[in-house]
ROSE-384171 format. One record per atom (N, C-alpha, C): atom name; x, y, z. Coordinates in pm, whole numbers, always signed. Layout:
ROSE-384171
["CA", [X, Y, Z]]
...
***
This chain:
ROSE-384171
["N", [+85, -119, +0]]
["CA", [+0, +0, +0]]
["C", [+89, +124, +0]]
["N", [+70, +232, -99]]
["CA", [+118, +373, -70]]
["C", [+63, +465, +13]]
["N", [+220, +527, +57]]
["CA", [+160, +589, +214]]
["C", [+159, +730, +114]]
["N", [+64, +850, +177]]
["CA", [+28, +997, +170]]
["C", [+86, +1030, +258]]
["N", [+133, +1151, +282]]
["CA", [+121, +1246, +385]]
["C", [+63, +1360, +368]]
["N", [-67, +1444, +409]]
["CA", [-127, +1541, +387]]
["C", [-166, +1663, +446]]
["N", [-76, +1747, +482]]
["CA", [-70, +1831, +568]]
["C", [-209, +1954, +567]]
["N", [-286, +1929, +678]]
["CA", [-398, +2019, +649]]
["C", [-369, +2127, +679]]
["N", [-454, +2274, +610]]
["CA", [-469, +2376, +591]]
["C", [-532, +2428, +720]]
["N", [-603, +2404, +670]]
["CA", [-725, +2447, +847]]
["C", [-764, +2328, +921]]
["N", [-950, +2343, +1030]]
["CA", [-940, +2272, +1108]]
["C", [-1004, +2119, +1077]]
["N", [-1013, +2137, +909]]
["CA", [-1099, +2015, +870]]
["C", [-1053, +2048, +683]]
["N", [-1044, +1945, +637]]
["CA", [-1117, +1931, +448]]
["C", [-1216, +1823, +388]]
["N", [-1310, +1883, +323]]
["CA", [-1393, +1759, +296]]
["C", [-1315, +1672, +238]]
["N", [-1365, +1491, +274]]
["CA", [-1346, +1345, +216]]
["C", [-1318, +1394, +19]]
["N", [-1406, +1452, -48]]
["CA", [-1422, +1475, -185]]
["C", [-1317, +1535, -203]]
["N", [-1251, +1639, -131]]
["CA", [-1142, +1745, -204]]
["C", [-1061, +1677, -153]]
["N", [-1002, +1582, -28]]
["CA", [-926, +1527, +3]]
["C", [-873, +1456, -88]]
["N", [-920, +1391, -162]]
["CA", [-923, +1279, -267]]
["C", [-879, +1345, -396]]
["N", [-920, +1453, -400]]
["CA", [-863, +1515, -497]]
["C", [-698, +1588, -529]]
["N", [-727, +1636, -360]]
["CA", [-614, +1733, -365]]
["C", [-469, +1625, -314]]
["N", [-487, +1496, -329]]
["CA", [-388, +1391, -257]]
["C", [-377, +1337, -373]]
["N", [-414, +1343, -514]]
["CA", [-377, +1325, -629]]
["C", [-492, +1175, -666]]
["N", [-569, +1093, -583]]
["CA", [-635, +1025, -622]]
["C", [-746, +1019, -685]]
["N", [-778, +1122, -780]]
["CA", [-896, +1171, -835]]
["C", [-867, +1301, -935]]
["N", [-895, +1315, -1041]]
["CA", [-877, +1465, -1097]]
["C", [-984, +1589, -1064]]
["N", [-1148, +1554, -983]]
["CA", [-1200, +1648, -919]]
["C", [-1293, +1585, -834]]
["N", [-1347, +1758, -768]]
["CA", [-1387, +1683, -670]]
["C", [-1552, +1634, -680]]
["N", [-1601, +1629, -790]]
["CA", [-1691, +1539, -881]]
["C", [-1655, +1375, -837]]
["N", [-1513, +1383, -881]]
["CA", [-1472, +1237, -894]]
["C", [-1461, +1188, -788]]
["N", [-1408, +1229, -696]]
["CA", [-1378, +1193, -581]]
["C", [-1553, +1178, -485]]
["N", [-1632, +1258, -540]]
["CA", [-1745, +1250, -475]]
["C", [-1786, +1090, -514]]
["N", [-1810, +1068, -628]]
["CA", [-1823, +927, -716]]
["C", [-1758, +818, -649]]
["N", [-1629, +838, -601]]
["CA", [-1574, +720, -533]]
["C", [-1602, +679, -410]]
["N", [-1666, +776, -316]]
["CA", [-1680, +759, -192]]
["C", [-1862, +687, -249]]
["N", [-1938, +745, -311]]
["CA", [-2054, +687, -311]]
["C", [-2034, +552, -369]]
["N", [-1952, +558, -399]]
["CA", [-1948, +365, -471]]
["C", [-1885, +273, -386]]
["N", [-1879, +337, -258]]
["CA", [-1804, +282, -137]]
["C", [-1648, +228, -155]]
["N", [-1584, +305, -250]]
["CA", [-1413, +270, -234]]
["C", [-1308, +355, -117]]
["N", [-1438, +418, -17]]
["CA", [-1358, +485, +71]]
["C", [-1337, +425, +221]]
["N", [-1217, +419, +248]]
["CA", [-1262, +409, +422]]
["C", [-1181, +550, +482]]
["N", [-1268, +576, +614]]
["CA", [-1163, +685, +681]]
["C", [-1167, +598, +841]]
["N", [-1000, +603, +877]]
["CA", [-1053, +503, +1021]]
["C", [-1074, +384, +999]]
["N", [-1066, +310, +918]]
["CA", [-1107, +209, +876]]
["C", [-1213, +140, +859]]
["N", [-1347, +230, +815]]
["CA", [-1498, +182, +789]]
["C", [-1528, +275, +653]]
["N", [-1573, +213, +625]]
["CA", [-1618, +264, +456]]
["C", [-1697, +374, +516]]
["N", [-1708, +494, +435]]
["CA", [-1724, +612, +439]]
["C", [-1815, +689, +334]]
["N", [-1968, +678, +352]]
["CA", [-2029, +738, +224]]
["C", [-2100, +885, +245]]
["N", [-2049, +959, +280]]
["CA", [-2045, +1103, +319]]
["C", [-1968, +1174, +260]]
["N", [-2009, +1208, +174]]
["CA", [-1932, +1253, +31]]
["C", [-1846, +1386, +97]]
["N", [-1861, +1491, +204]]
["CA", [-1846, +1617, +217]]
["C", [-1817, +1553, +353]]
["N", [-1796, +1474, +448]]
["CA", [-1758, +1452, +575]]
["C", [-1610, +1504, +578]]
["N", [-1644, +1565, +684]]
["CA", [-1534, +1645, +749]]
["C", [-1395, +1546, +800]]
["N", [-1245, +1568, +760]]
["CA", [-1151, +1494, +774]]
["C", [-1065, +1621, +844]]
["N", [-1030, +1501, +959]]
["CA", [-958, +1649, +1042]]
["C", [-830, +1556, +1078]]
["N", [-716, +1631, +1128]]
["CA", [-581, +1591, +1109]]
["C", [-588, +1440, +1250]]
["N", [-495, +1381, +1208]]
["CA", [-510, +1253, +1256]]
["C", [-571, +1118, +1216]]
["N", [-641, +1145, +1104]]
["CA", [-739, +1053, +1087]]
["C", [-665, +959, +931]]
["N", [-689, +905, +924]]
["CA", [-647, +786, +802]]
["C", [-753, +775, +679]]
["N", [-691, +776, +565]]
["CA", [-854, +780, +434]]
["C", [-737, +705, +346]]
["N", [-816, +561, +328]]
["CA", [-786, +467, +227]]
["C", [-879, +453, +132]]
["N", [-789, +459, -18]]
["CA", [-857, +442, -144]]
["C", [-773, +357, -240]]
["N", [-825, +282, -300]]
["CA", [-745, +225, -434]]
["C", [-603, +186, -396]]
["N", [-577, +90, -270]]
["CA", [-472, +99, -248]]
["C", [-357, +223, -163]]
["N", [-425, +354, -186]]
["CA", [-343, +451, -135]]
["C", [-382, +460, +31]]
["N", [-326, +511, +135]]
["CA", [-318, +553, +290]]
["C", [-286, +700, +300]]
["N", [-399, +803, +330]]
["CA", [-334, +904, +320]]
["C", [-340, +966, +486]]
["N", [-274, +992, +518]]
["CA", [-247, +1037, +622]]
["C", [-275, +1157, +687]]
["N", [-377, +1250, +741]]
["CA", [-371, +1356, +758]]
["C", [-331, +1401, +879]]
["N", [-217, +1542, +882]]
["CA", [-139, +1598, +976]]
["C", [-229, +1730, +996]]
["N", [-137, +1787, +1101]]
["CA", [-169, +1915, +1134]]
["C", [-54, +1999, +1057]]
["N", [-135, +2125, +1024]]
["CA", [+12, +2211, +967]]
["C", [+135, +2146, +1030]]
["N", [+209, +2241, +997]]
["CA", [+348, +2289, +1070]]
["C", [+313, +2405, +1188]]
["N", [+259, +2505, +1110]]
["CA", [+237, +2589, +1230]]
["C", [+145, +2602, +1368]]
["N", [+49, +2466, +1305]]
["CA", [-46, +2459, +1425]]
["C", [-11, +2342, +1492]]
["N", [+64, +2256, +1469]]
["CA", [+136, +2159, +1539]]
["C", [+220, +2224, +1711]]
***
């Protein structure tokens, strides 16, 4: 499995742009599409909340990928 590392911006990004902006999807259309077809887990339970809030700490597996989400740098 390939690991992500994804350093968040603020105090949350939606599951859809996540997917996008971690390179597993070209938008966040697509990425909406994948979570409804259930290829998502966050935490390890499939995830069909297309716009659910992903906040640093948490784990989102797709297609093989692990992406990891951090806290900035500066809010660390």
């Amino acid at each position: 499995m390939e690991n992500v590392e994804f350093e968040l911006e603020g105090d949350y990004v939606e599951l859809n742009q996540l997917l996008k902006l971690a390179g597993l999807c070209d938008s966040g259309g697509a990425g909406k599409a994948l979570v409804a077809e259930g290829l998502v887990t966050v935490d390890g339970a499939v995830e069909l909340r297309k716009t659910c809030k992903i906040r640093a700490g948490q784990r989102v597996e797709c297609d093989g990928v692990e992406i990891r989400v951090q806290a900035a740098a500066a809010a660390r």
